[in-house]
C-alpha positions in Angstrom: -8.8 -1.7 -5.4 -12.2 -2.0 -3.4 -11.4 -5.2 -2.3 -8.4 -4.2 -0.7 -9.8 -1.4 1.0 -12.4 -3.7 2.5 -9.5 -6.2 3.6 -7.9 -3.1 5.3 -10.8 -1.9 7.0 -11.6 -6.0 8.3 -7.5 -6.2 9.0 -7.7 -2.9 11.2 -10.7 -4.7 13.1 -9.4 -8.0 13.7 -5.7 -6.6 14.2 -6.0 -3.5 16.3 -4.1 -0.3 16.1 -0.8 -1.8 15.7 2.0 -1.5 12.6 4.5 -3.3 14.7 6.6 -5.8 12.5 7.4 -7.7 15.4 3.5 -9.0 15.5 1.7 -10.9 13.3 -1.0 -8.7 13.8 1.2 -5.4 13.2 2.4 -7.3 10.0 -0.9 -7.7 8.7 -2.0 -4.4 8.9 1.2 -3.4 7.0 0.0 -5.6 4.3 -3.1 -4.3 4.5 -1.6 -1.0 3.8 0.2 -2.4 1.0 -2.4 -4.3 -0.8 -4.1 -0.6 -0.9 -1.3 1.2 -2.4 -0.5 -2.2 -5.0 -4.0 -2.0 -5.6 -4.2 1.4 -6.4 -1.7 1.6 -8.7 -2.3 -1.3 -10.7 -6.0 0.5 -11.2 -4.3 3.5 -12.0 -2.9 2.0 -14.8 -5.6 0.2 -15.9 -7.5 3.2 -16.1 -5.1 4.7 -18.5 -5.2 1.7 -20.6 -8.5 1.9 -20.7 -9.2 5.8 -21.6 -5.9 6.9 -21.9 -7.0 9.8 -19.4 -4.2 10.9 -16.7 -6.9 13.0 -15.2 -9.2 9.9 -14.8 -6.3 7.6 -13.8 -5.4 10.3 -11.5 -9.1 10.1 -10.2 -8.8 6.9 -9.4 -5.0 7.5 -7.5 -6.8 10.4 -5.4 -9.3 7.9 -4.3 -7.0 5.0 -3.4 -4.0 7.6 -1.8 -7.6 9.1 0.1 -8.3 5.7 1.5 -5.1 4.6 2.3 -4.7 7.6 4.6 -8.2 7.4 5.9 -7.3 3.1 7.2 -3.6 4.5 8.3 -5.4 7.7 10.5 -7.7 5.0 12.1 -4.5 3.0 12.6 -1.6 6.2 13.9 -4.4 8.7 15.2 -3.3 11.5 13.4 -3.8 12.5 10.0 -0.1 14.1 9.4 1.5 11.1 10.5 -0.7 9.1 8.2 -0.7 10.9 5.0 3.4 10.8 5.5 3.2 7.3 5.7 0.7 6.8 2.5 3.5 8.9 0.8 6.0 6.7 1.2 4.3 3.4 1.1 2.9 4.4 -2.8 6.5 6.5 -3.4 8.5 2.8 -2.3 8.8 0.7 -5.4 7.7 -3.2 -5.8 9.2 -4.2 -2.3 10.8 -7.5 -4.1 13.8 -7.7 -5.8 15.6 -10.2 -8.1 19.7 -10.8 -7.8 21.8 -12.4 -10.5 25.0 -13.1 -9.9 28.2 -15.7 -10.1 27.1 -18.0 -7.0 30.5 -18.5 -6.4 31.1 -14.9 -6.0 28.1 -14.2 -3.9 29.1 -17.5 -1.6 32.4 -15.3 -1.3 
């Protein structure tokens, strides 16, 4: 999780203040964002695997959520906007997906 905070913070230098998608340097601060919040919910779990504690593992989500929002204020200049969009980078759900299906019937 440190690691990725330290990407973010060297992302927001070399990329700017930009979260376009249409950029390459927008697109990298998004995964800079993202690594955080992957980050700090694969910590969080290994906390609890570790101690079985929700109040340490929830230590540990307080201070990734805490840096998250502190990288995405440098990034939107505001902290409301930021902390909304921490929410809903750690509420969305691993951002890949598998399909299975007939080929033939997904060629249809």
């Amino acid at each position: 999780m440190e690691a990725a905070i330290d990407a973010a913070g060297e992302a927001l230098k070399n990329n700017g203040k930009s979260l376009d998608d249409n950029t390459a340097k927008g697109r990298a601060n998004n995964q800079a964002l993202d690594d955080i919040a992957s980050a700090t919910m694969k910590a969080v779990e290994a906390k609890y695997q570790e101690t079985g504690s929700w109040t340490q593992s929830m230590a540990v989500w307080e201070r990734g959520r805490g840096q998250l929002v502190a990288v995405a204020t440098q990034i939107k200049g505001n902290e409301q906007a930021a902390k909304k969009l921490a929410d809903q980078i750690l509420r969305t759900p691993d951002k890949t997906a598998m399909l299975r299906g007939n080929m033939e019937d997904l060629q249809t």
